[in-house]
C-alpha positions as CSV (number, residue, x, y, z in Angstrom):
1,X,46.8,-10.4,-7.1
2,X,45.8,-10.7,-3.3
3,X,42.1,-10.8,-2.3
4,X,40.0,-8.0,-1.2
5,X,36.6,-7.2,0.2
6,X,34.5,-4.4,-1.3
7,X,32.5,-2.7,0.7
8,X,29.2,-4.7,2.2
9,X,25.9,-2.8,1.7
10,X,23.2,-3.9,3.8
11,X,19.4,-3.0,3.2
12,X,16.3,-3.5,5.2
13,X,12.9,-4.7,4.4
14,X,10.6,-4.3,7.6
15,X,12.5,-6.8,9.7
16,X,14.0,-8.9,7.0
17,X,18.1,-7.8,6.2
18,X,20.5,-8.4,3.8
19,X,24.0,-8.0,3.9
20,X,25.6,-8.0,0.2
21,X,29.5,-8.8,0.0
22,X,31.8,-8.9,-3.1
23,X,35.2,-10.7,-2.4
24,X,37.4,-10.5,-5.3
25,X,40.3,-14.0,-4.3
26,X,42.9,-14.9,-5.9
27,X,42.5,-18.9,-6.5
28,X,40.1,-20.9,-8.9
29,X,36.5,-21.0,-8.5
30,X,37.4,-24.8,-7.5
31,X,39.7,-23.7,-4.7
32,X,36.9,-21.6,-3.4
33,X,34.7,-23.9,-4.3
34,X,36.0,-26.3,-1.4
35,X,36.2,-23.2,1.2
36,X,32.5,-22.2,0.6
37,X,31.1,-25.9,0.2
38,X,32.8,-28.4,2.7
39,X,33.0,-28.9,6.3
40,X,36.7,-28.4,6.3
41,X,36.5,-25.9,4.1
42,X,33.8,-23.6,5.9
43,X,35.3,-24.5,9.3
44,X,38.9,-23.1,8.4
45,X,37.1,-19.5,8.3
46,X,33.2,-19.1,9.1
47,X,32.1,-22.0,11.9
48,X,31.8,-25.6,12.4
49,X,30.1,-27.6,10.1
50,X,28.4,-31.0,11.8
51,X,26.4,-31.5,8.7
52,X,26.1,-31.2,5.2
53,X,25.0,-33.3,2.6
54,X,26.2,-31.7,-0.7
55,X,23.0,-31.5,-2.9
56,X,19.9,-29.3,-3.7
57,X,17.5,-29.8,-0.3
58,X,20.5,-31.9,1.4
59,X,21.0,-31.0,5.0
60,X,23.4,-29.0,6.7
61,X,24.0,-27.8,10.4
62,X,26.3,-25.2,11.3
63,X,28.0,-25.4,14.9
64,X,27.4,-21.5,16.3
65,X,24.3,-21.0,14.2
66,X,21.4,-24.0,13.4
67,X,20.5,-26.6,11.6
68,X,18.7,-26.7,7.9
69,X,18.7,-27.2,4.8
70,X,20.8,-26.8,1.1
71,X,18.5,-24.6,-1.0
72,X,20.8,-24.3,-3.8
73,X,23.2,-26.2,-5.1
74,X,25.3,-25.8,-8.5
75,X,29.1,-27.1,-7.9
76,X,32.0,-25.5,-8.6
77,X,29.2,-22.3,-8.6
78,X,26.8,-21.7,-6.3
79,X,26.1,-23.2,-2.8
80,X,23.3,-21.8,-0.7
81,X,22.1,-22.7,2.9
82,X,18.9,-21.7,4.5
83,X,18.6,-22.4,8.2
84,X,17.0,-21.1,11.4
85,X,19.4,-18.0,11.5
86,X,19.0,-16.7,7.7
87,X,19.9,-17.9,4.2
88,X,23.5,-17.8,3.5
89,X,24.4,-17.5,-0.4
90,X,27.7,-18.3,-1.7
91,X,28.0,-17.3,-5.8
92,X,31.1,-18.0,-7.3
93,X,32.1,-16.3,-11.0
94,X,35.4,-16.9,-12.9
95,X,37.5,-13.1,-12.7
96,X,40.6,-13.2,-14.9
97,X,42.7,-16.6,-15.5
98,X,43.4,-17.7,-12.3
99,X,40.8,-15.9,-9.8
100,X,37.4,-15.7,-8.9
101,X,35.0,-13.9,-7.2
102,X,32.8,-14.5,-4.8
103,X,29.1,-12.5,-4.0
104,X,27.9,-13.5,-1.0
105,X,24.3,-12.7,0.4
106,X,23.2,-13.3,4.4
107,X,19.4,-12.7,4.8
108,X,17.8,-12.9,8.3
109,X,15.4,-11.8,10.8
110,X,16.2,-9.4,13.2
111,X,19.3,-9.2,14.9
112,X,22.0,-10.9,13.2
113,X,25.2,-11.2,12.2
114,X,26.9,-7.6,11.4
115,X,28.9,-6.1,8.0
116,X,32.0,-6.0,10.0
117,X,32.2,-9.8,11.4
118,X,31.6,-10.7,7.9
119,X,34.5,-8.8,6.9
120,X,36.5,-10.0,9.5
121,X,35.5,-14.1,8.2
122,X,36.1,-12.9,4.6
123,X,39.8,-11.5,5.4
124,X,40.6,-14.9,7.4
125,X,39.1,-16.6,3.7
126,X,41.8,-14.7,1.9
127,X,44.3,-15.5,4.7
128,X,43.5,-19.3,4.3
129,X,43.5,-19.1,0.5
130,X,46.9,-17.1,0.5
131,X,48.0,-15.5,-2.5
132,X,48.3,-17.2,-5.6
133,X,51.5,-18.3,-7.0
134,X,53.8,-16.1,-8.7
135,X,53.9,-17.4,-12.4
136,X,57.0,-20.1,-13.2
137,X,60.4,-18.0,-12.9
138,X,59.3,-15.3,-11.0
139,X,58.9,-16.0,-7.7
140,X,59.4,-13.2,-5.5
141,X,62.3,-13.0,-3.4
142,X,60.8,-12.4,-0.2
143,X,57.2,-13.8,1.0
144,X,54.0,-11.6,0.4
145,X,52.6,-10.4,3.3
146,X,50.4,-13.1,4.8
147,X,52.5,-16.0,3.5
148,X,54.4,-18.3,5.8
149,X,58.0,-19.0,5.0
């Protein structure tokens, strides 16, 4: 299985938005876990990460957008930061043996970030995460696409 990225919907409340994406990957919800919820992690696909303290109300600052604070926390699940530019929700759910998904919300004020350049982070998420290993024995005998030989 290789990851993919349905398609984002976005909806509008006066001058409140929400962008809505469902990323189906193809690693546990503890390798995602670690892309979604630590400065390495975030920084190998969304932005720099100069802060964050890994609990409920613990702070975080995000290099290109601001600083703020953790306003939910539930590891291995659910990690959510709300700062000056918007909340940011990351909700992780076990999809078949070895998989996960993730639905991830972005709320802001006025002009923000757009469906596409979320796309565009969530296919270099998949590109970091790879694809998951074939089972023992079968290993295919040339490399998936995306894989580095």
């Amino acid at each position: 299985m290789s990851g993919s990225i349905e398609q984002g919907t976005s909806q509008t409340h006066g001058n409140t938005h929400i962008l809505h994406f469902l990323v189906r990957l193809p690693r546990t919800m503890e390798e995602v876990w670690t892309a979604v919820a630590t400065p390495a992690g975030l920084a190998g696909w969304f932005t720099a990460v100069d802060v964050l303290e890994p609990r409920l109300d613990g702070e975080v600052a995000f290099r290109e957008l601001s600083a703020g604070r953790v306003t939910a926390w539930d590891v291995d699940r659910v990690a959510e930061y709300t700062v000056a530019g918007g909340r940011l929700r990351f909700h992780l759910e076990r999809e078949r043996q070895s998989g996960c998904v993730l639905r991830f919300t972005h709320e802001f004020q006025g002009e923000g970030q757009s469906e596409a350049a979320w796309r565009t982070r969530f296919e270099r998420l998949i590109g970091n995460l790879g694809s998951a290993p074939p089972p023992p024995g079968q290993e295919p005998a040339e490399p998936l696409p995306g894989q580095y030989t």
